[in-house]
N, C-alpha and C positions, 0 to 999 in steps of 0.2 A: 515274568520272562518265559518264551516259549524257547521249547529245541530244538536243534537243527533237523531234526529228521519233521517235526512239524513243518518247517519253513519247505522241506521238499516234500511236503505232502500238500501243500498250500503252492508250491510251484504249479505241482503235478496238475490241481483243481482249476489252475485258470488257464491253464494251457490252450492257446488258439484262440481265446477271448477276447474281445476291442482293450485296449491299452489302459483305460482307466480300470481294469480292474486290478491294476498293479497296486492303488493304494492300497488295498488290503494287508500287502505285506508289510507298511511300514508296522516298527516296533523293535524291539531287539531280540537275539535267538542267542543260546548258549552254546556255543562249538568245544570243542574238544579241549582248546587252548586258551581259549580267548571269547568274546562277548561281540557277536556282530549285529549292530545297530544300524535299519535302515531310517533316516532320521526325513527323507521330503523325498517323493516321487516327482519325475517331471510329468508333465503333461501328455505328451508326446514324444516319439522317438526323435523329432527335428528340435526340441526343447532344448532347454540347459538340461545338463545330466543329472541325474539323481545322486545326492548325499548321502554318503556308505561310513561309517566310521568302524574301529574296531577298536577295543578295551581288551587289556594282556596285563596281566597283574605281576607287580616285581617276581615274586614266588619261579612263575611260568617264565618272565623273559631272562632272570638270571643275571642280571647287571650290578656289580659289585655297586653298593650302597654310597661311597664316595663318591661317584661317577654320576649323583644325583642330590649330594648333601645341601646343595644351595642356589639358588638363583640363578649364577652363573654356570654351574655346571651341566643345572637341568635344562635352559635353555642350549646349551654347547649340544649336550648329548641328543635333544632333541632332534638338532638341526644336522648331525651327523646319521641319526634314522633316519629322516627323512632323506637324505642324498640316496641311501642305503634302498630303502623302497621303493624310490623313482628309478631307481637303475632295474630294480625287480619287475615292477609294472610295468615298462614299457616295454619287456618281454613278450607279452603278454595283453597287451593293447589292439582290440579291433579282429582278436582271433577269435572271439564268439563274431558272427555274421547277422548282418541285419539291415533295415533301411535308419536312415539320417547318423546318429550318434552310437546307433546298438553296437556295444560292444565295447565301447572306447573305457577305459580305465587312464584316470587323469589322476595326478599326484603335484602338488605344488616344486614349479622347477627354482628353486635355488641358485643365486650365482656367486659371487664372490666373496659376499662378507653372510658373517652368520647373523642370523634376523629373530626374534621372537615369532613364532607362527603359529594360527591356529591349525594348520596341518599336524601338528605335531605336540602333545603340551604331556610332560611330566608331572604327576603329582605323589603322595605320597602311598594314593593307592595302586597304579600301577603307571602303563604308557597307556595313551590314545591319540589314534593316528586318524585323519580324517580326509576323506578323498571323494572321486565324483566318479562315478559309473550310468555309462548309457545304456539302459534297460530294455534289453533286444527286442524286435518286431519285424513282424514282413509286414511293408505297408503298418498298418497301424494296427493289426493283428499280432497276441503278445506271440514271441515264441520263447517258451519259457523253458527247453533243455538246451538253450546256450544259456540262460540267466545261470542256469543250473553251477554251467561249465567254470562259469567265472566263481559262483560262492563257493561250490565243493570242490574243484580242482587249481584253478589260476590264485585264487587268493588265499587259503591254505599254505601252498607253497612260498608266494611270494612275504607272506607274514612270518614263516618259519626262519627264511634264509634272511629275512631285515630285520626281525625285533628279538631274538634267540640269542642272547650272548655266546653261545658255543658255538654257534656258526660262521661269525663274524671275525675280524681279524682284532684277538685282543690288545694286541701293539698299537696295530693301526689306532685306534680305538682312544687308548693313552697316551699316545702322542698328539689326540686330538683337546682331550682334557685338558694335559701339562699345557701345552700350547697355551688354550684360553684363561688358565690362571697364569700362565706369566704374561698377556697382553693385561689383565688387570694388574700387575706386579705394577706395570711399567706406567701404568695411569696413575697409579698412586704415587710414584716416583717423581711424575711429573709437578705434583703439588707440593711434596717436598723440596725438592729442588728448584723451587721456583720458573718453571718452563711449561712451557705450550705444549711444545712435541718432540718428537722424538722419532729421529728414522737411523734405521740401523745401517751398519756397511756390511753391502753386499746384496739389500735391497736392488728387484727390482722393478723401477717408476714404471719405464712406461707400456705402455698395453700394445695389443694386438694389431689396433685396428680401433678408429671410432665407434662402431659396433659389438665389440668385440673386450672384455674387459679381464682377458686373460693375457699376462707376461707376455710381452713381446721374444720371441725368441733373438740369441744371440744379441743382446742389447747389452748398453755400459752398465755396469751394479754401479753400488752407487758406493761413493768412500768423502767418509765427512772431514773435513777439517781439523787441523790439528788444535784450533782455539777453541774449536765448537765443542771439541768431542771430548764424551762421558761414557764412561763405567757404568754396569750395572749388574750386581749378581741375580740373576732370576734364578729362583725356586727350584727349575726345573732344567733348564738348560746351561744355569750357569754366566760366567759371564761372559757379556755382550756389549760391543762398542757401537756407537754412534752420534750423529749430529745431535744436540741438542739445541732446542731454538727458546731463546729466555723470552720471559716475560718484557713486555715494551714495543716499542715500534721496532717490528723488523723488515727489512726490504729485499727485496728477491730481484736481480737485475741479471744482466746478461744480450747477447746478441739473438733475432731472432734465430729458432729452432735449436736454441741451445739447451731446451729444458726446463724454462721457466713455471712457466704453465703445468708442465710436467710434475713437478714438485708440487706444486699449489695445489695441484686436482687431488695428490698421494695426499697431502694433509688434511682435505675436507674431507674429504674418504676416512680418512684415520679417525674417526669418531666410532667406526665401526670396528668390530675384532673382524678377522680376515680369516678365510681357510689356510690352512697346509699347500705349498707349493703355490700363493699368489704371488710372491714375491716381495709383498707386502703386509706380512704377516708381522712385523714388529715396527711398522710404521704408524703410531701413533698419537692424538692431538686429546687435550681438552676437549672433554667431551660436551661441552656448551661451547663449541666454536660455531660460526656459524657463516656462511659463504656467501655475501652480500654484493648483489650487482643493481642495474639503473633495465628500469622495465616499463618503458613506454604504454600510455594505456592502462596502468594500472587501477584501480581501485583504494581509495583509500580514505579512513572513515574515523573522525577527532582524535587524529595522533597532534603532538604538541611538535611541530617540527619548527621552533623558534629559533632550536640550538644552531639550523642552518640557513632557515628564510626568516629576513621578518622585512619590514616595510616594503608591501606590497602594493605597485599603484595604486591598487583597487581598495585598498586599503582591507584586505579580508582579514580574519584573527587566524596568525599561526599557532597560536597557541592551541586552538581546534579546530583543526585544518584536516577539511573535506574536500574529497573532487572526485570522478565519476571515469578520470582519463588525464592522469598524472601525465607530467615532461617527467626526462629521462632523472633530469637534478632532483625534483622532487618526490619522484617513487623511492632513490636512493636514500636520500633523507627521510622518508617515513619508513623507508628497511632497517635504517640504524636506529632508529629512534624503537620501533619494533623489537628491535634484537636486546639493546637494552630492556625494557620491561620483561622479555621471555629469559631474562636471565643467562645471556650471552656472555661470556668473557675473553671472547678472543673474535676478532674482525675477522676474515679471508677476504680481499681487495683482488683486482685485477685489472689491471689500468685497462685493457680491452674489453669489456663490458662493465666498464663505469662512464659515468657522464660526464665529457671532460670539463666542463663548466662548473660541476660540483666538488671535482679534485684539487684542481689547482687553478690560477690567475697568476698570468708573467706580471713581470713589472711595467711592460712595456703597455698590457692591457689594464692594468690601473692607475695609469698616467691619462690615457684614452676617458676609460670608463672610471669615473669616480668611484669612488665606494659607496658614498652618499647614492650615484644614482643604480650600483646593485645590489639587491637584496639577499645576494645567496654569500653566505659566509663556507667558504673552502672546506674540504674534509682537511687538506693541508692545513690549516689554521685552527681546528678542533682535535686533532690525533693524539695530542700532546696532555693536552687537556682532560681527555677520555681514559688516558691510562692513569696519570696520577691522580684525577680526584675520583672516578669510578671503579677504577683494577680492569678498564677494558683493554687488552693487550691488539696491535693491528700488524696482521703479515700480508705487506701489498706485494706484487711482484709489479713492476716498474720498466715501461721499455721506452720512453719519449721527453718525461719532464724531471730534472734533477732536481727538482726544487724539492724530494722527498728526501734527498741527503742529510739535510739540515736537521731534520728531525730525527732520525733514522737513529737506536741505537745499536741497532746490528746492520749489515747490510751482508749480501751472498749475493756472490757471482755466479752465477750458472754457466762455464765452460766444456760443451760436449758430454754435459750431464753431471759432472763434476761440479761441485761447490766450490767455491774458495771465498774465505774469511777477508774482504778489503775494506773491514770497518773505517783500521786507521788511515790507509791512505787516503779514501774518503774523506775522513773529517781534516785530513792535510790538506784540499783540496779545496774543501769549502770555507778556508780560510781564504782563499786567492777571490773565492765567489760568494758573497756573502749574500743572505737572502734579505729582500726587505722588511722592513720592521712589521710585527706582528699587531695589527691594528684588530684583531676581533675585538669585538663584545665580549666582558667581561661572561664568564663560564656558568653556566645554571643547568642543573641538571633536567631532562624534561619532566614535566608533570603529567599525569594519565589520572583521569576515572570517567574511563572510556565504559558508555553503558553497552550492553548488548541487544539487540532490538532482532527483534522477526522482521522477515522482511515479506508481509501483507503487502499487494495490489491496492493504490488508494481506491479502488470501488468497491471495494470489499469482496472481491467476486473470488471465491476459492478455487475456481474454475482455472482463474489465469495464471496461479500461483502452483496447485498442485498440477496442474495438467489434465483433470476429469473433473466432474461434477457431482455431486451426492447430494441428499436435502442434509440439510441447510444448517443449523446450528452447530451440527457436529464437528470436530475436526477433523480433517482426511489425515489419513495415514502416508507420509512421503516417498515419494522411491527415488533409490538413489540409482545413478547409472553410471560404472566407474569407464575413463576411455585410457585405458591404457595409465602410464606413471603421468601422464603431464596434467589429469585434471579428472573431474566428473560434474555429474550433473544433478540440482536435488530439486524435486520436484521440475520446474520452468526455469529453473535459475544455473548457471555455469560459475562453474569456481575453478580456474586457470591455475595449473601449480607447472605449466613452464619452466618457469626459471627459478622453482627451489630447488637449487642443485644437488643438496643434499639426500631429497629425496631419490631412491634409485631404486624401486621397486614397486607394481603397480598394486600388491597386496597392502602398501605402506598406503597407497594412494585408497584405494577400498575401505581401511580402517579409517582413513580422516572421514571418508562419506558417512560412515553409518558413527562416527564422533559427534561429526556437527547434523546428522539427519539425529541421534538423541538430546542434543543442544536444544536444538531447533523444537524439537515434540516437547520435552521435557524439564529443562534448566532455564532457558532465555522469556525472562518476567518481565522484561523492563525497569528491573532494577536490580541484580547482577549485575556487576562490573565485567568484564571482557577476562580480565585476569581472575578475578572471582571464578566463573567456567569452567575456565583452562583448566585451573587448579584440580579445580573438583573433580575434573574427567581426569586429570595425569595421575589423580589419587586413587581411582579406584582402577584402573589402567595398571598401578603398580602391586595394589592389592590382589583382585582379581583378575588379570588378564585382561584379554579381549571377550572374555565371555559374559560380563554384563550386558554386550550389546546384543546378546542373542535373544531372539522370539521362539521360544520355543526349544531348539537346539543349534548349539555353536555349528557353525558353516567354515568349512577350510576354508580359504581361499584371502586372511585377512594377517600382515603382519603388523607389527605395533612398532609407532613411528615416534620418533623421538617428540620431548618437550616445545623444542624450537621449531618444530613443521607442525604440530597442531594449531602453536599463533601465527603461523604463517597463514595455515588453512583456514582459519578463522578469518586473519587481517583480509583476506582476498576473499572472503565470503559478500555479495551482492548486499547492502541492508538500508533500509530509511535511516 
């Protein structure tokens, strides 16, 4: 390890030099407080920006030892540095001068819920913070006393006032800790008590703006039900009332723009712990729930979806059932049936982006259409089934067919954002309207030993699969190209993640790319099983982080995404 006064004598040396003699500096330098690591120069000043990290050892930053004892806390307090240093940085951004990127100091932007990051990771030797700095030039000529400016004056400062326990607001601080031990209070509460979720009163649901996924100002808080609602002592705040939603079919009804959806978005969200001041900071779900809708076009590759298709004109086998460009019913059906294997125990439904032919059937359409001649057996006619003999629990929200009454054993009203409990009058009601008798097929859980396969160009041409050409035996090396949260690309191939809504961030989306780009180079034999994989990556995911996936050195810019969106990112992955 060199020091800092080396690193400015090695500035001093290339001063006015063509750009690439910037790599020289990678390596790390010893500062005063802390350890700065240039870990990958770019190219150019119009490049991606260069990877800067810094190492600050407990001793130096001074953060009382609780505030890092466990999993949750060091991910909590990570994520509250990181807010901490992004507010610093962008002080401080674009004030050394230069052409394309020089200058820029980029810091992972955070939004609503707190995330596992590599911008940020706690261990038990100190903190390391990791960020992207554009490495100034005129034209492509270095100028190396703004690089100066940034390593000895801009980032000095802004390390001091973010990773420095004395600097920072120690309240603020411990209100952010307590916080995230009592949203885990209330997770474990929820398996106790036999229930889903959990939203407190006073909550509040709705946001900003489509765009926008901060509190709506002056909005209805939200006040639960007098049958619904439960006690809870937490740790830290003491105790706390709110709706509790049990285990079972629940149903979420109401007129439009009354909130329906509203609630349903707060609960698939609730998988996530939440900042201070969301509103939704004790709005909490089973953290295997998982939010299931109907996606035209889909891809989908020997899922057993019998439990809802079978005799098929064409007579094809549900049981391993492929297609290239699913209908709306059967991308749904291969969702559930998905959800089930990734270890799902709770549905999120939405009668508006499901397929209404996969929900339900009036009586009036199978008097018409025989059953003999459809093959698609109802999510209605399977709901019942999926909780008592798998523990899968289902919260539809409901605005068109009551045929979910029947099953329903909660139901909520959404009134001007208000809930109200009309389980009973409901099931008063559907005695006057009885539903017709329940004709499925006898109950079978699906079967899976779903293989994982590469997905090779049948001409073998490596050309058409990676995107370049090399001689020839070799395997090329893949790249991934992430577009933002809805998807990326690996090698020649697109993998759409649109409509996993729980996904909500595009670092989530980054870390699935270089998941299934190590899949793909390293795990997938041809005889690994799909779940086989999964596993083995969510195992070392929990052990070591995100930093298996690094070549060389961990890169910010990746957070780590739940169990149930790597089988997603898988399920939607292109393959023979």
């Amino acid at each position: 390890m060199q020091s800092a006064n080396q690193l400015q004598d090695m500035l001093r040396s290339i001063n006015r030099k063509s750009y690439p003699a910037y790599k020289s500096l990678k390596g790390a330098y010893q500062f005063k407080k802390y350890v700065l690591s240039i870990d990958h120069v770019q190219g150019d000043p119009f490049a991606s920006p260069s990877h800067v990290s810094v190492k600050i050892s407990h001793r130096e930053a001074g953060f009382p030892a609780e505030y890092y004892k466990d999993k949750l806390t060091r991910i909590t307090l990570a994520d509250y540095l990181t807010r901490q240093f992004e507010q610093q940085v962008n002080r401080y951004t674009f004030r050394a001068k230069g052409s394309g990127k020089s200058g820029l100091i980029s810091v992972t932007r955070c939004g609503q819920e707190v995330l596992e990051r590599t911008a940020c990771e706690i261990t038990n030797q100190g903190i390391t913070a990791r960020f992207f700095v554009g490495f100034p030039a005129n034209g492509r000529t270095i100028n190396a006393g703004e690089l100066e400016k940034i390593f000895f004056e801009f980032l000095p400062a802004c390390v001091e006032k973010a990773f420095v326990y004395r600097n920072l607001s120690g309240k603020d601080l411990e209100n952010t800790i307590f916080l995230a031990e009592d949203q885990a209070y209330i997770r474990e509460e929820l398996k106790k008590r036999s229930l889903v979720a959990f939203v407190n009163d006073g909550a509040i649901l709705p946001r900003e703006s489509g765009i926008s996924s901060k509190p709506m100002k002056g909005s209805v808080t939200f006040s639960s039900p007098e049958s619904l609602r439960v006690t809870m002592a937490l740790p830290h705040k003491g105790k706390i009332t709110g709706m509790g939603i049990p285990k079972g079919i629940t149903l979420i009804v109401g007129g439009g723009y009354h909130g329906k959806s509203t609630l349903l978005n707060a609960l698939e969200l609730g998988v996530y712990n939440h900042i201070q001041g969301d509103g939704r900071e004790y709005v909490i779900t089973d953290s295997t729930a998982q939010k299931l809708r109907s996606e035209d076009g889909r891809f989908v590759k020997d899922v057993d979806i019998s439990l809802f298709i079978n005799d098929l004109p064409n007579k094809k086998d549900t049981t391993c059932f492929s297609t290239e460009d699913a209908s709306g019913s059967t991308s749904q059906a291969a969702g559930i049936v998905e959800g089930i294997e990734a270890g799902s125990k709770v549905f999120l439904l939405d009668e508006d982006t499901s397929a209404t032919n996969f929900m339900v059937r009036d009586a009036f359409m199978q008097h018409v259409i025989s059953r003999e001649k459809e093959p698609i057996t109802p999510f209605l006619e399977r709901a019942r089934d999926l909780y008592e003999k798998e523990g899968i629990s289902t919260i539809l929200v409901a605005g068109s067919s009551g045929a979910f009454f029947h099953i329903a054993d909660t139901v909520i009203q959404m009134d001007n954002y208000i809930p109200v409990d009309i389980t009973e009058k409901v099931r008063e009601l559907c005695r006057n309207y009885p539903l017709n008798e329940n004709m499925a097929a006898g109950f079978k859980a699906p079967q899976s030993h779903r293989i994982m396969s590469k997905n090779m160009p049948l001409n073998g041409s490596k050309k058409a699969y990676y995107g370049h050409s090399k001689a020839q035996d070799k395997p090329e090396r893949l790249k991934v190209k992430v577009h933002g949260r809805d998807g990326f690309s690996i090698g020649k191939q697109e993998v759409d993640l649109r409509y996993v809504e729980q996904l909500i961030d595009s670092e989530q989306t980054g870390a699935l790319g270089a998941l299934l780009k190590y899949a793909v180079e390293k795990l997938i034999d041809g005889k690994r099983t799909l779940p086989e994989i999964v596993e083995l990556l969510c195992s070392k995911l929990e052990k070591e982080g995100l930093s298996f996936l690094s070549e060389g050195y961990t890169s910010c810019g990746y957070a780590v995404p739940r169990r149930q969106e790597v089988y997603a990112c898988f399920n939607r992955y292109r393959r023979p």
